[in-house]
Residue frames as qw, qx, qy, qz and C-alpha x, y, z in Angstrom:
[[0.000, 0.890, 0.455, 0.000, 0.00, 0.00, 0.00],
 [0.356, 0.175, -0.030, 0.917, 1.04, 3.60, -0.91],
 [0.049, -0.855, -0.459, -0.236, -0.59, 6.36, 0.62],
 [0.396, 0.570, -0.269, 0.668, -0.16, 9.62, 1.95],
 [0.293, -0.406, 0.558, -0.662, -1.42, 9.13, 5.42],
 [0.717, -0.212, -0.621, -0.236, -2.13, 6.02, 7.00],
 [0.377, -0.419, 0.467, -0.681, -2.97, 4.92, 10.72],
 [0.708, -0.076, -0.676, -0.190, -2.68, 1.57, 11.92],
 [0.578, -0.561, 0.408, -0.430, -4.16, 0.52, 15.23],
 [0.303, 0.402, -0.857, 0.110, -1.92, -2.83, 15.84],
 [0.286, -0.087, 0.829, -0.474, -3.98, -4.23, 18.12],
 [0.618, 0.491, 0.442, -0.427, -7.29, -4.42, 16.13],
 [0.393, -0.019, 0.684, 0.614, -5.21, -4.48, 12.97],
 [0.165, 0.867, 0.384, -0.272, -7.54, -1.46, 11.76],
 [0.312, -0.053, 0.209, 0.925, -6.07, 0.91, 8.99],
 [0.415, 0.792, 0.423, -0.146, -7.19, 4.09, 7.70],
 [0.487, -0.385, 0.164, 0.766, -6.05, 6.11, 5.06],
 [0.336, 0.877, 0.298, -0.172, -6.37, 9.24, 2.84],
 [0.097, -0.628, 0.570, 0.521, -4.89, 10.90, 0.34],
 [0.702, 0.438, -0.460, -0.322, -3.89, 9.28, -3.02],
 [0.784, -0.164, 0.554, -0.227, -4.27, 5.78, -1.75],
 [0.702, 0.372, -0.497, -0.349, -2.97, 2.72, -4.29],
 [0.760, -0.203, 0.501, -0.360, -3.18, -0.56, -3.08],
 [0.365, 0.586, -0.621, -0.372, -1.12, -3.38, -5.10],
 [0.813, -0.053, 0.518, -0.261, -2.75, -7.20, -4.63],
 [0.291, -0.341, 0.703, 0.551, -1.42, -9.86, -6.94],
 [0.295, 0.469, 0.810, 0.192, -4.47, -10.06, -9.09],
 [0.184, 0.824, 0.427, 0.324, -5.48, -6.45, -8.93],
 [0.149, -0.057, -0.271, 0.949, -4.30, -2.52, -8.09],
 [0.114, -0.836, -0.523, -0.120, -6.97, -0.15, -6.59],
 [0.176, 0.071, -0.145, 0.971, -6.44, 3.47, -6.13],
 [0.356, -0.808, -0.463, -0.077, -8.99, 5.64, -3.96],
 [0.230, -0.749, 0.023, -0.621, -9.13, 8.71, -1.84],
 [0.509, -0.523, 0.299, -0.615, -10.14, 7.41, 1.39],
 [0.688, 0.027, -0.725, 0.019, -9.95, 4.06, 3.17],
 [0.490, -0.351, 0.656, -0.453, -10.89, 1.99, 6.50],
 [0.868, 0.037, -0.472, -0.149, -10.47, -1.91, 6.30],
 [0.769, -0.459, 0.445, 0.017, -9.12, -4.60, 8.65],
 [0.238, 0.592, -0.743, -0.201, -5.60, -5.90, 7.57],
 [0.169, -0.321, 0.931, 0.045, -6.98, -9.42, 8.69],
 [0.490, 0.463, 0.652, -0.346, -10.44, -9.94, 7.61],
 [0.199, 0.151, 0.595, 0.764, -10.33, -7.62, 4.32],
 [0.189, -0.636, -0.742, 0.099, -13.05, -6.41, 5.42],
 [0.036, -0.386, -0.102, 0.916, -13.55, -1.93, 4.92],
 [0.379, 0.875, 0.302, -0.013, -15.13, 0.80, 2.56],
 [0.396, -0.270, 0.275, 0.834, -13.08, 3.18, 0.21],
 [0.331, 0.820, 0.318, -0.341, -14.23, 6.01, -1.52],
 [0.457, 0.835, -0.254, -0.169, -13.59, 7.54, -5.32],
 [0.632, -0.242, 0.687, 0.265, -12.11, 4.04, -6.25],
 [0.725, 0.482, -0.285, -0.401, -10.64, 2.82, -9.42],
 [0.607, -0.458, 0.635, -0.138, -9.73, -0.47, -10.21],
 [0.810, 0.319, -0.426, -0.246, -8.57, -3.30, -12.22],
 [0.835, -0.166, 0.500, -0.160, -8.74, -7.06, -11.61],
 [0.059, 0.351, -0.859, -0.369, -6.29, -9.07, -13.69],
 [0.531, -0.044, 0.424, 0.732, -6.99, -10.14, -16.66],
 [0.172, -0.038, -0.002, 0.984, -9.30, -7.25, -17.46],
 [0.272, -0.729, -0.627, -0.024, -12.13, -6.00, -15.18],
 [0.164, 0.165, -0.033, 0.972, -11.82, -2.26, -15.13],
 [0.330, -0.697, -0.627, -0.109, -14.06, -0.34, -12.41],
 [0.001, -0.211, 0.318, -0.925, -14.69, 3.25, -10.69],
 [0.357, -0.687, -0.587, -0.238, -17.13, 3.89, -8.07],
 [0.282, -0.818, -0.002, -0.501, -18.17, 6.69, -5.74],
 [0.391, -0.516, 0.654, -0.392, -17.49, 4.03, -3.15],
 [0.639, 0.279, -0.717, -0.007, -16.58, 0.77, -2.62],
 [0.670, -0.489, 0.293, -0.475, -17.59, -1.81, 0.17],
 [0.294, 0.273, -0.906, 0.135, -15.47, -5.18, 0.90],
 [0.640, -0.370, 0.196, -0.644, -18.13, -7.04, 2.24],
 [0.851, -0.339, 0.389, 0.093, -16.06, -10.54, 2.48],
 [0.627, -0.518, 0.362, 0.456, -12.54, -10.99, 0.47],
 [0.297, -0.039, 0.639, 0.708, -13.57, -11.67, -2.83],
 [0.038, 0.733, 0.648, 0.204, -16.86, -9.89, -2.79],
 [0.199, -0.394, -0.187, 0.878, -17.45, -6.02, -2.78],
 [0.181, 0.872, 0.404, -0.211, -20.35, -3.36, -3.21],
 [0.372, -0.069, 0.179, 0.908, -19.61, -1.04, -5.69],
 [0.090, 0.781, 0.508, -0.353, -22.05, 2.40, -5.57],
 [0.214, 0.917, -0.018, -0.336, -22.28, 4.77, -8.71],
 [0.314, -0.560, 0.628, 0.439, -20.06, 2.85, -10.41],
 [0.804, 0.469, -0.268, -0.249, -18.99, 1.78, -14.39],
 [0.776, -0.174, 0.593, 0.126, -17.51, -1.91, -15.07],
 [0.719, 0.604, -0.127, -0.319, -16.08, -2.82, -18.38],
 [0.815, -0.286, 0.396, 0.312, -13.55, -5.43, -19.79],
 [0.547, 0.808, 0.078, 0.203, -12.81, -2.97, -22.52],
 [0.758, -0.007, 0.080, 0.648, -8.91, -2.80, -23.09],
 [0.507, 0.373, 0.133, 0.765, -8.94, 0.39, -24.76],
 [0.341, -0.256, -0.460, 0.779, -8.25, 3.62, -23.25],
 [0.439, 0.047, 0.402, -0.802, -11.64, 4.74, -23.50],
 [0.476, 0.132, 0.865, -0.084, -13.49, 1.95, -23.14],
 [0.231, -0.139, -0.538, -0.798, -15.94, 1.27, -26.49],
 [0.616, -0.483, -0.461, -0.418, -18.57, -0.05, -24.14],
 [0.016, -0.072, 0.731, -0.679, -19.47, -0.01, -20.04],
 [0.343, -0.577, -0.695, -0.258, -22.07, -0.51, -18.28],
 [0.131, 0.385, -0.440, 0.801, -22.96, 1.94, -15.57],
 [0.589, -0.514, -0.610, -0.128, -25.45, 1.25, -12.53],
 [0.488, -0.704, 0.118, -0.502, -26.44, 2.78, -9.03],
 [0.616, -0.552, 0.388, -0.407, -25.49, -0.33, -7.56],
 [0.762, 0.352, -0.523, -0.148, -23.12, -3.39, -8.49],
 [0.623, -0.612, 0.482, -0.066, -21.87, -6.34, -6.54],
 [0.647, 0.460, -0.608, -0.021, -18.76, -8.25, -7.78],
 [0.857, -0.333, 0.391, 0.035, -17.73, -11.48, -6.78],
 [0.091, 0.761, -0.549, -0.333, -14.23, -11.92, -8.20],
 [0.186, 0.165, -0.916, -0.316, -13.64, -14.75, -11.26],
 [0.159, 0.252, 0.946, -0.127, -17.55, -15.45, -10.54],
 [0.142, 0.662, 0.612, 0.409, -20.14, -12.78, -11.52],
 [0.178, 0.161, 0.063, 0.969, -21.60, -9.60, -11.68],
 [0.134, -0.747, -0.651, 0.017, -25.08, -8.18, -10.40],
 [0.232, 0.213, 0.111, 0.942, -25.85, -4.71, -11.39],
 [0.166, 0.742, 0.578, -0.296, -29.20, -2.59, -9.84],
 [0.193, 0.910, 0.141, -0.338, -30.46, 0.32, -12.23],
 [0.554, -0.121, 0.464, 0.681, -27.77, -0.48, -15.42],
 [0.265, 0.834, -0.125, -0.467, -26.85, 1.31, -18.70],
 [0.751, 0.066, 0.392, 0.527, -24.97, -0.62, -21.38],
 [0.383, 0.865, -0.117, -0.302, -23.16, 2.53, -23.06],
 [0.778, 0.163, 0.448, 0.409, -21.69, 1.68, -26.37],
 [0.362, -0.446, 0.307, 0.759, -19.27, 4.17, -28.50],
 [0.079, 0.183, -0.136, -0.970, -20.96, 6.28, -30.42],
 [0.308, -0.442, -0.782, -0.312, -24.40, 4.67, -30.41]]
């Protein structure tokens, strides 16, 4: 983890941090604003996240919820496995939960497609 301020409470193994936050896991990097998780549960929230999941699941949201290791709420946010640097298609939605290498579930989508 890179950030410019972090606070760990060693006993509860509690972090927060703010600032430009990036976060380097071997499957994915996230970068975000804000953060509070447990270093042993995975278990937090992080606001004005972006993110990619290897081999290419590309995602911002307002905020982001870790609600067990490989599962997380993602609010106001677009998904897309478009490579290119601006995507030709996303979907966007109010409300999305990923479960990593298993599925998606979107409330209130949008499939935008490049120039259509």
């Amino acid at each position: 983890m890179f950030a410019e301020y972090v606070q760990v409470n060693v006993e509860t193994k509690d972090v927060h941090a703010a600032g430009k936050i990036i976060i380097h896991l071997p499957s994915e990097v996230i970068q975000m604003n804000t953060a509070q998780f447990n270093l042993e549960s995975y278990i937090g929230e992080m606001d004005d996240v972006k993110g990619m999941i290897q081999p290419s699941v590309f995602y911002e949201a307002k905020s982001l919820k870790i609600v067990q290791q490989n599962e997380y709420v993602l609010n106001q946010a677009t998904l897309t496995s478009c490579t290119q640097p601006n995507p030709r298609w996303q979907f966007t939605c109010s409300k999305a939960t990923l479960k990593k290498d298993d599925y998606v579930s979107m409330s209130h989508a949008v499939l935008k497609i490049k120039k259509i």
